[in-house]
N, C-alpha and C positions, 0 to 999 in steps of 0.2 A: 445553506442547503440548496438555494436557491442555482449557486453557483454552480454548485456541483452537480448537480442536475444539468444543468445548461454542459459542463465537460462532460458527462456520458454522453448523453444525446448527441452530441459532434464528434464522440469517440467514433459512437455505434455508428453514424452515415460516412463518416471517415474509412471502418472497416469495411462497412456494406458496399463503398464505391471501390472498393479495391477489391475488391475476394471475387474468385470465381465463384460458380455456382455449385460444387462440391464442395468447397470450403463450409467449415461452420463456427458460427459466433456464438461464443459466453461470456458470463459474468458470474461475478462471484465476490462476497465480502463477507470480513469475521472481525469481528467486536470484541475486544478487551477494555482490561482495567492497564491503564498504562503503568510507569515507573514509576513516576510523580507524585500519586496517590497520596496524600496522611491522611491522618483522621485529626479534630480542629480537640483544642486543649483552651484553657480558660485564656491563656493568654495566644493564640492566634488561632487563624481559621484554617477550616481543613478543606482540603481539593481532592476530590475525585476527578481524574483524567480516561477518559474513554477516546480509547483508539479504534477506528476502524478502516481495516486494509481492505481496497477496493481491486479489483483485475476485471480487465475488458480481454478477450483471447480469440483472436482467428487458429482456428488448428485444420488441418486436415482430416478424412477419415480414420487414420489411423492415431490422432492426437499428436501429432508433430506439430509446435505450435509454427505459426507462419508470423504472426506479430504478436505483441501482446503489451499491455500497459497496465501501470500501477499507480495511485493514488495514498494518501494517507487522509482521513481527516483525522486529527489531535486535537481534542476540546477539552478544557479544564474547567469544573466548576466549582466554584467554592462555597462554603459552608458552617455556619456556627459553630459554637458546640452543642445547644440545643436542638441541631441538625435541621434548620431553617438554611435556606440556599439564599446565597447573597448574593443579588441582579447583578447583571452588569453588561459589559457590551456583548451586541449578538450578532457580531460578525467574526465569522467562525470561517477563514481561509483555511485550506487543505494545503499539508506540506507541500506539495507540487506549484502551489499557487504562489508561496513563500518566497519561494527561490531562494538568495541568496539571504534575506531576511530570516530563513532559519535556522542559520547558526552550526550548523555540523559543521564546516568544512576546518577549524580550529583543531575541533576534537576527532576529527576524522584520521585514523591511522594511515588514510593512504590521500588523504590532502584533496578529498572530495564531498563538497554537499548534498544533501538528500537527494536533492532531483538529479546530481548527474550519477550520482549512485546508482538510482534508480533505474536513468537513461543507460548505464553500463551494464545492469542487472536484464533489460529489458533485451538489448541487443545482443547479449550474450544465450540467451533464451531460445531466439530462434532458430530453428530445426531441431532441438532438442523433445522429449517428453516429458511428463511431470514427475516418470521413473527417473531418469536420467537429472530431472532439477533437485530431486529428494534425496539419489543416490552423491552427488556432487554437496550438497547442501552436510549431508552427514559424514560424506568424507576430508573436508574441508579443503575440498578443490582449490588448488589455487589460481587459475586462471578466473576462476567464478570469485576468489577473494580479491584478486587485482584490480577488478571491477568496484566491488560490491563488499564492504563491510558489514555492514547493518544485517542485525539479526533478522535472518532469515524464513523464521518459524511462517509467520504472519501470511509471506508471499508465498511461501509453498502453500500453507491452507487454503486461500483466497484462487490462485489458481487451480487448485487441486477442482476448488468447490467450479468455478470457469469452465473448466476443461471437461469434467462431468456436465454441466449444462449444456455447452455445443454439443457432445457424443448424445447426448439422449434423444 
């Protein structure tokens, strides 16, 4: 957490040395139970996985994003079946951190991992609105898929909640 902490804070003076002085800065993140998830049974244990999607957003007045960036943290923790949590290591790197260490680009339909998914999601983003990323999102854009397979849900929420934070 520690990390992740340290990557907003150079987000946020990151954004802050670049943005004019009309420009406005949010943030925003949303917490799930990931894929991963079982429940533990006599013969192994069970993991709950908790995802949570972060977005850092420079937008304009009118919410046209001018930058914006995303994170994942993905933490699994497992569990008995008497539902006693079983220690273990507590370093907890965020998909971005990962890099090529996490494994998507395999199963990736368009032969890209998380973070440049991510980075093609992020670049694709700007001069857009969060109408325009939901409308694209549900229509199944394909320049927005060419980019960016990974479901989507997450990043629109996260930005949505971003975007509403700079406007207010």
């Amino acid at each position: 957490m520690k990390k992740l902490l340290a990557l907003v804070l150079a987000l946020v003076l990151c954004l802050a040395a670049t943005s004019a002085f009309a420009d406005k800065l949010g943030f925003g993140s949303v917490t799930g139970v990931g894929h991963s998830s079982k429940d533990a049974t006599e013969d192994a244990v069970g993991v709950i996985q908790v995802e949570t999607t972060y977005c850092a957003v420079l937008v304009d007045d009118n919410g046209v994003i001018l930058q914006i960036k995303f994170d994942v943290a993905q933490n699994n923790f497992s569990f008995d079946n008497e539902g006693k949590i079983i220690p273990h290591d507590d370093n907890y790197p965020t998909k971005l951190e990962k890099g090529d260490a996490y494994g998507m680009k395999k199963a990736s339909a368009i032969g890209l991992d998380w973070y440049e998914q991510a980075a093609g999601l992020q670049d694709w983003l700007v001069g857009k609105t969060i109408d325009e990323f939901k409308a694209a999102v549900e229509a199944k854009d394909e320049t927005l898929l060419a980019v960016c397979s990974i479901t989507a849900t997450a990043f629109v929420n996260a930005a949505e909640k971003a975007i509403a934070d700079a406007l207010k």
